[in-house]
C-alpha positions in Angstrom: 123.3 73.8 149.2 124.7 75.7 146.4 128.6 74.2 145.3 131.1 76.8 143.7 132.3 73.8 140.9 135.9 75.7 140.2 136.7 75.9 144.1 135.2 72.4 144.9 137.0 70.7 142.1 140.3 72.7 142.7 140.4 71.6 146.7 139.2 68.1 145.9 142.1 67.9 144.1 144.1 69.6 146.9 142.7 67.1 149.7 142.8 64.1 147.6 147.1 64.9 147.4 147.3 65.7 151.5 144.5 63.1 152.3 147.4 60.0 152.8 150.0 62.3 155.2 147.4 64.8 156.1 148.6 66.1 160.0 151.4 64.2 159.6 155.4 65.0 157.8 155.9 63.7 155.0 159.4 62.1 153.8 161.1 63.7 150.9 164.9 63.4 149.2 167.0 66.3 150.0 167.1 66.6 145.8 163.4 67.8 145.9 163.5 70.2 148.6 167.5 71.5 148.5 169.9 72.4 145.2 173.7 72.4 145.8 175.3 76.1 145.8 177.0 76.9 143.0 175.2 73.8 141.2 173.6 76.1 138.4 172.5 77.0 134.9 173.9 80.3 133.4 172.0 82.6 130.6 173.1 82.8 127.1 172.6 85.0 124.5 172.8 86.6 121.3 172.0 88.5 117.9 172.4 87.0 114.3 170.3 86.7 111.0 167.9 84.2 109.8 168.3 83.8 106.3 166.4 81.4 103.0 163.0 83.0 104.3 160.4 82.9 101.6 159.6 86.4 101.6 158.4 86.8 105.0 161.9 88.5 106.4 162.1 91.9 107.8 161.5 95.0 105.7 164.4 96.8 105.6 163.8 100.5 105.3 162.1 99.8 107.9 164.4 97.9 110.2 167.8 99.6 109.7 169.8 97.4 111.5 169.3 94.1 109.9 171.1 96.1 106.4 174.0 97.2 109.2 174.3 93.7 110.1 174.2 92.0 106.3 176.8 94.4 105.0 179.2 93.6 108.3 178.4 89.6 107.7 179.3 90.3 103.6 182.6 92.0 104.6 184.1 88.9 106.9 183.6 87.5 104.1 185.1 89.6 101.6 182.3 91.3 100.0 182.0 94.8 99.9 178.9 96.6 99.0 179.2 99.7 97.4 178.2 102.6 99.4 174.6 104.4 99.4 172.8 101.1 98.4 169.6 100.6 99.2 169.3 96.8 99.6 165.8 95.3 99.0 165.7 92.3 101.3 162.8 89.8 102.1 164.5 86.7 102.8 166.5 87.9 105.8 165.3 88.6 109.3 167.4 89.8 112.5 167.0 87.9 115.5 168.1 87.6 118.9 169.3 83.8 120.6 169.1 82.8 123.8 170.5 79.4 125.6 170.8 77.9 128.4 174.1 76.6 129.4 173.9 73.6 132.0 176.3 72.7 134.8 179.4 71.4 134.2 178.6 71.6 130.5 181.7 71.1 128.7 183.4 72.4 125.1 182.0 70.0 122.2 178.3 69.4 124.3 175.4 70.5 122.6 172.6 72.5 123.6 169.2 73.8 122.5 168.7 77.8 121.3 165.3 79.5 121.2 165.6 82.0 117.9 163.1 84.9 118.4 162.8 87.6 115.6 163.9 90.8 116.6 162.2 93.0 113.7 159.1 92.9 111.7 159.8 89.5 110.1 156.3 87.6 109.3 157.6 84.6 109.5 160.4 82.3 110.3 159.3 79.3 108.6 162.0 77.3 106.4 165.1 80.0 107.9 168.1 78.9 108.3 170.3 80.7 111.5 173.6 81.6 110.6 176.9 81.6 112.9 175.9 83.3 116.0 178.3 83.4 119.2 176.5 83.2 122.3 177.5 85.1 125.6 177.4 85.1 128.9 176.5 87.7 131.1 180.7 88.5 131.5 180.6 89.3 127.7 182.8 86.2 127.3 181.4 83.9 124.1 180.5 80.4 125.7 178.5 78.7 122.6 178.2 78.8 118.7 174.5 78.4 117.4 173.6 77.3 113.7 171.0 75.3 112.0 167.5 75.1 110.9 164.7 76.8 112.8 162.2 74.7 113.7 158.7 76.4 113.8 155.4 75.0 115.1 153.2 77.6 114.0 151.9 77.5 110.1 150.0 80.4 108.3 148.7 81.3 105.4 147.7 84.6 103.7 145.6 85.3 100.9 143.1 88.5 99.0 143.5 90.3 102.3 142.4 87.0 104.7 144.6 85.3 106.7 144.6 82.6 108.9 147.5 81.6 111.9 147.8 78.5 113.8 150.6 79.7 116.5 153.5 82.0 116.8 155.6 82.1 113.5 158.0 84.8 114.6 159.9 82.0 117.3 161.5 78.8 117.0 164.0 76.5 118.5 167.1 74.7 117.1 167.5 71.0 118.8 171.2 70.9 119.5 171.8 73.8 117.9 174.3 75.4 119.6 178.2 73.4 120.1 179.7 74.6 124.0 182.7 76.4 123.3 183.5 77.1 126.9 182.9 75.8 130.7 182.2 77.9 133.6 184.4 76.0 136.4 181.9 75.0 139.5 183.8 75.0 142.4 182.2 72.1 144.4 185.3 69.6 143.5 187.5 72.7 145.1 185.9 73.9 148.1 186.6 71.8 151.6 182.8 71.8 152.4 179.6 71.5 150.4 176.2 73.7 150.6 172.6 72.9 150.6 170.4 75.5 149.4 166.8 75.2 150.1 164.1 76.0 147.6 162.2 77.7 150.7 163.2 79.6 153.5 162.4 76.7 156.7 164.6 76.8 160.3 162.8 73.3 160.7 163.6 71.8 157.8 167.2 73.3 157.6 167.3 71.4 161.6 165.5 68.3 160.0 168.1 67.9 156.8 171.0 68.4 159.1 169.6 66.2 161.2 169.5 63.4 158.8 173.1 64.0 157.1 174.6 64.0 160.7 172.8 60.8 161.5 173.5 58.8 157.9 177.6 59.8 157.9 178.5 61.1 161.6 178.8 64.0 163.6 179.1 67.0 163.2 179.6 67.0 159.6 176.5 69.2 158.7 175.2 72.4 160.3 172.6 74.9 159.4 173.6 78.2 159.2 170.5 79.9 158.7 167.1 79.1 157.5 168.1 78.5 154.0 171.7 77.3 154.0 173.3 73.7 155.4 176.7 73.6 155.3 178.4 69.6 154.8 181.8 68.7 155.1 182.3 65.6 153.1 183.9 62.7 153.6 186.1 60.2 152.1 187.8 61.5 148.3 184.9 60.5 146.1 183.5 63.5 145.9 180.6 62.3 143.1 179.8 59.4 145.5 179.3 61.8 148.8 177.0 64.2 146.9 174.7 61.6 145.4 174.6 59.6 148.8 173.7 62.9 150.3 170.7 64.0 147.5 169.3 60.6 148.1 168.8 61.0 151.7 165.1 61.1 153.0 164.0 64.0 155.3 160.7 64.5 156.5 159.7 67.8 156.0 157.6 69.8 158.0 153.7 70.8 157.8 154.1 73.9 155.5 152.6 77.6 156.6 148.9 78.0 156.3 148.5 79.9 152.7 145.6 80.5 150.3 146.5 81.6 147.3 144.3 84.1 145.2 144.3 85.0 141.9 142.2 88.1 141.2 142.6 87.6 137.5 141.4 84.3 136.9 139.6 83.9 140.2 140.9 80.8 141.2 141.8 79.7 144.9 144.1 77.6 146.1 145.0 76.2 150.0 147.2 74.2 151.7 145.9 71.7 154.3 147.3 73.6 157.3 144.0 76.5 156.4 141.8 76.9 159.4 139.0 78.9 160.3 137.5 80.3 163.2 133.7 80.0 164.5 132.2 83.2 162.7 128.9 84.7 160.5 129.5 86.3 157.2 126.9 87.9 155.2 126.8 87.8 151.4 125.1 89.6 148.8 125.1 90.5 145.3 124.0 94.3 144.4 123.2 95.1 140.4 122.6 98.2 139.2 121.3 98.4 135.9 120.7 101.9 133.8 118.7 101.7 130.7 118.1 104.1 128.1 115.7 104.6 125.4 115.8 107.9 122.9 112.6 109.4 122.2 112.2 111.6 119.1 109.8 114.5 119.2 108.3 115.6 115.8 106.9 119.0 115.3 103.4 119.9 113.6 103.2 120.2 109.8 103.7 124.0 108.9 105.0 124.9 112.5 108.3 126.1 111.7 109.4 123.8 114.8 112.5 121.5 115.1 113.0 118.0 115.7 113.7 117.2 119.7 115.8 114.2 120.7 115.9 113.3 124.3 116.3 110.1 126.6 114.4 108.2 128.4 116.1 106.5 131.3 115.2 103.8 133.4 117.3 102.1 136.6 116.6 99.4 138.0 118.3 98.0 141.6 118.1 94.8 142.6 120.0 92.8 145.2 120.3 89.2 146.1 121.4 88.0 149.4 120.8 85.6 152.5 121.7 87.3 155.3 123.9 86.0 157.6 125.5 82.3 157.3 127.2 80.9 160.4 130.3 79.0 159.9 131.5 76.6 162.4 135.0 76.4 163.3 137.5 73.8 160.9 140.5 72.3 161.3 140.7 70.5 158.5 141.0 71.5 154.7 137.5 69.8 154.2 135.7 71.3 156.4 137.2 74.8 155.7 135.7 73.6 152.1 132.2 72.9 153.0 131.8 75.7 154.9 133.3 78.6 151.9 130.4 76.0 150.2 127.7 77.2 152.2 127.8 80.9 151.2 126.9 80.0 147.8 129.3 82.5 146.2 131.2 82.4 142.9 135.3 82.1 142.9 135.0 85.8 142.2 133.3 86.6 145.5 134.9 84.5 147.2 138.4 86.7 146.8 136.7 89.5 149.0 134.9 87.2 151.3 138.3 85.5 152.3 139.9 89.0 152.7 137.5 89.9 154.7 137.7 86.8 157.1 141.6 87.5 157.2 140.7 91.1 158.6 138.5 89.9 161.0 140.6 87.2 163.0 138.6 84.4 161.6 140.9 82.9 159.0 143.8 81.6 160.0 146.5 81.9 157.1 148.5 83.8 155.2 146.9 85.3 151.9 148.8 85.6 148.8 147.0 87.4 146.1 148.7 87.0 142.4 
């Protein structure tokens, strides 16, 4: 029996995780399964100038708006350069900022920037990022970033050779951005709270309101759809309720069959609810392989002729296969494993093969190809 190492080793993996609840639900916290509504990160971002690069900045006739942005920095602060210069600047590099602000971050927190370069900087090693306001996606500034740029990249160029370990045009700043502003979460406000699930489930959203009805009373949770659990707390700690609630184990339900292709890479991934039906699958490799060979044709000495290239071709066709393979009916992700092991085909053929037992009835799952 021929193995296919990437798939074996992949699903070994796979039924070594499901092999301890395997056919059976297993418990989780609502925490790793739900988030609260309105519990969330929001997107920050925005444009300044690196500056103290040795020589690697931008080139500015090149990159127009990094000059724009040095003479509108020089003016705030009461420099004014004369008109019609053409400024000559290596050590300067725009670049754009982005952030994430957490929940309930509030002014005075700090929080970590990503400082990518926005022109045709080489480098960003040894810059320092000037005052940058950061904005949300209102337009309203909710963060100042400044500080060093720390790059884990290092390069070194040399006689027309260079050599690059990593990206030199991104870095990050550890705290360095200060909150200037909170976005107000309304979950103190609001009479009720909401449980989001990461994946659409009726029987999971039945299962977690289930469990919060039996833990604090009737009927203080309900499901509204397959995504959304509505909770009214109790009590007026508020902070106590929620991470009572978070901690509360649910058992959550075997998932939808799915295998999981990815024609890029090749690999294949299943859950342990994949099942096949009895069938016969024939596989074969065909190669087709054209060769050719010039052949030069000299004339006579004297005979007034030309030399004649032509080609010589030669194809060749060769295919490989075993006929038909019978596959017995699995239940279990095992045996759905040893029998894909059978046809002795590579991850690669495997992709079409499983398409083609989907089409036919015999697989029973849904295929996600990536």
């Amino acid at each position: 029996m021929k193995l296919v190492p990437r798939l074996a080793a992949a699903v070994a993996l796979a039924v070594a995780l499901t092999a301890p609840v395997a056919g059976d639900a297993a418990a989780e916290r609502i925490k790793d399964v739900a988030n609260l509504r309105g519990v969330r990160s929001n997107q920050l971002i925005g444009y300044g100038l690196v500056v103290g690069l040795d020589g690697t900045g931008d080139q500015t006739t090149q990159t127009p708006f990094t000059v724009q942005s040095i003479g509108s920095m020089l003016s705030q602060l009461g420099i004014n350069v004369p008109p019609g210069q053409n400024l000559q600047l290596k050590n300067v590099a725009a670049v754009m900022v982005t952030g994430e602000l957490a929940a309930f971050a509030r002014p005075g927190q700090q929080i970590d920037v990503t400082v990518s370069s926005l022109g045709n900087a080489k480098s960003l090693r040894g810059g320092t990022l000037l005052m940058t306001p950061l904005k949300g996606a209102d337009g309203q500034i909710y963060a100042m970033a400044q500080g060093n740029v720390a790059i884990a990249g290092a390069g070194a160029s040399a006689g027309g050779s260079k050599t690059q370990v990593n990206q030199l045009n991104a870095g990050r700043i550890p705290s360095g951005a200060t909150v200037e502003r909170g976005v107000d979460n309304p979950i103190a406000q609001d009479p009720f709270v909401e449980l989001e699930l990461r994946d659409t489930d009726f029987s999971l959203a039945r299962r977690v309101s289930d469990a919060v009805n039996r833990r604090f009373g009737s009927p203080l949770a309900t499901a509204i759809d397959g995504r959304t659990i509505r909770v009214t707390p109790t009590g007026t700690d508020r902070v106590a309720f929620v991470a009572e609630l978070e901690d509360l184990a649910v058992e959550t339900p075997v998932p939808a069959a799915k295998v999981i292709l990815n024609a890029r890479t090749g690999s294949i991934v299943m859950n342990e609810a994949v099942t096949i039906d009895a069938c016969a699958v024939a596989h074969g490799n065909l190669t087709v392989t054209i060769q050719s060979d010039p052949v030069i044709s000299q004339p006579a000495p004297l005979s007034n002729g030309r030399t004649v290239v032509t080609e010589r071709t030669s194809i060749d066709l060769k295919q490989e296969g075993n006929g038909f393979v019978a596959l017995a009916a699995g239940t279990k992700l095992a045996d759905v494993v040893r029998a894909l092991n059978t046809l002795g085909a590579t991850p690669q053929d495997l992709l079409a093969i499983l398409q083609a037992m989907k089409s036919a009835g015999a697989l029973k799952a849904e295929l996600e190809v990536i």
